[in-house]
C-alpha positions as CSV (number, residue, x, y, z in Angstrom):
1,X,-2.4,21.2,41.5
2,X,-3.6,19.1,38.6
3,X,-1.8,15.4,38.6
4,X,-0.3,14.3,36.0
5,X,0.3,10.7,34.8
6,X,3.6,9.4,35.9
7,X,6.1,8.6,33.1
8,X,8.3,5.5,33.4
9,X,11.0,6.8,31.7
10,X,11.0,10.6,33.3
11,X,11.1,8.6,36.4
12,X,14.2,6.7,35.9
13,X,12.3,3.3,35.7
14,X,12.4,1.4,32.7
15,X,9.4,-1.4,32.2
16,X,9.8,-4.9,33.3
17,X,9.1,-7.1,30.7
18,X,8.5,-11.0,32.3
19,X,9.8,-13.6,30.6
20,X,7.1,-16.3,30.8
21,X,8.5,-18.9,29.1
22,X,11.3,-19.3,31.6
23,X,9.2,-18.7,34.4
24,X,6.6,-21.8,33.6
25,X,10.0,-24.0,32.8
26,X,11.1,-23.0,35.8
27,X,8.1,-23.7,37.9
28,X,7.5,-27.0,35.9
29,X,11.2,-28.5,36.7
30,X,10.2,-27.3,40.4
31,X,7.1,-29.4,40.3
32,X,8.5,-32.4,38.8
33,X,11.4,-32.5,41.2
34,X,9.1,-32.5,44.1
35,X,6.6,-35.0,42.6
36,X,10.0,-37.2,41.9
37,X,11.0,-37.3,45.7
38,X,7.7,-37.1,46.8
39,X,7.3,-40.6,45.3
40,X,10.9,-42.0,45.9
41,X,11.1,-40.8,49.6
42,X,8.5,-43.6,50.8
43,X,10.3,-46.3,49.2
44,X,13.8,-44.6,50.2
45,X,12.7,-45.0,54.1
46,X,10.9,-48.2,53.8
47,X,14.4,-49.6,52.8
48,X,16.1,-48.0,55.5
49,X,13.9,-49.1,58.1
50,X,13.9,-52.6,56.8
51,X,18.2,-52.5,56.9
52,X,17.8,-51.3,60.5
53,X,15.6,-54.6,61.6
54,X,17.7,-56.7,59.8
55,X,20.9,-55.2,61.1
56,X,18.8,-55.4,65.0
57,X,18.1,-59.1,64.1
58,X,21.8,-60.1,63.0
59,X,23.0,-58.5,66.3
60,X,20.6,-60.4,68.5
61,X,21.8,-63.6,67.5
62,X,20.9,-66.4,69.6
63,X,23.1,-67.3,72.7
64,X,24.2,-71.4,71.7
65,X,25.4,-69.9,68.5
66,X,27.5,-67.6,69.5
67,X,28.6,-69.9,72.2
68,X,29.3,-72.5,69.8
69,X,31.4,-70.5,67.3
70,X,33.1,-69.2,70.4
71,X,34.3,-72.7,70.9
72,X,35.0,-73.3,67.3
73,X,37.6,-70.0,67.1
74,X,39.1,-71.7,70.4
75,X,39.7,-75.1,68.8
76,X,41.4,-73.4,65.5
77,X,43.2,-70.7,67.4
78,X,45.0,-72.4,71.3
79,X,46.8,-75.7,71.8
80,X,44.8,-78.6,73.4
81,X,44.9,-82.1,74.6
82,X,42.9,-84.7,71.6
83,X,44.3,-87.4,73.1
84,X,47.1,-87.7,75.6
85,X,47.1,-92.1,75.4
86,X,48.2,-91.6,71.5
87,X,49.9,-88.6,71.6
88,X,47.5,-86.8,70.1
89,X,47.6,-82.9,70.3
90,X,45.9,-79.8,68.5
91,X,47.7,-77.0,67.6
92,X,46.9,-73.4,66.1
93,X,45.9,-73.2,62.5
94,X,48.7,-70.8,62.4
95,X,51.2,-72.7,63.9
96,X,50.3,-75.8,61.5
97,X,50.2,-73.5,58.4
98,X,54.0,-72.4,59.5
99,X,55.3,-75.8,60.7
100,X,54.1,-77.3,57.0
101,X,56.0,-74.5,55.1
102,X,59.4,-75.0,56.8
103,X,58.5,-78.8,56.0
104,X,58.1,-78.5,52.7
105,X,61.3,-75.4,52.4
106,X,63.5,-78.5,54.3
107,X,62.5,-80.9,51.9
């Protein structure tokens, strides 16, 4: 039995022919993608840590502060005595908003 050189096309199987041109665009794009979030990435987490302290450091706000607006939202929104002598009283913003709209309807 001698062998004989195999034939592509007695075989059935046609030659591949490789586009380089695509290939190297293709690998290119690949590359420049990569070197594009390779570089952005850093920069991309370094923001995001940084909004993560900042939104750690709003939350952790100090206690008199908070207290003190507390106190403030009370003022504007319950009804207290200012001064019970003249007659003096404090109202909800709300309240005072409606009350000087029926006034000035009536009027």
């Amino acid at each position: 039995m001698t062998m004989q050189p195999i034939d592509p096309a007695t075989e059935g199987v046609e030659p591949v022919e490789i586009d380089f041109g695509s290939l190297l665009k293709t690998v290119v794009a690949t590359g420049a993608i990569l070197l594009i979030v390779a570089i952005v990435m850093p920069f991309w987490f370094r923001m995001w840590v940084d909004a993560e302290r900042q939104e750690k450091a709003a939350s952790a706000a100090y206690p008199a502060l908070l207290e003190n607006q507390f106190e403030a939202r009370l003022q504007l929104e319950r009804y207290g005595v200012v001064d019970a002598e003249q007659g003096v009283y404090r109202i909800p913003v709300e309240r005072a908003m409606q009350l000087m709209l029926e006034e000035s309807v009536t009027e």
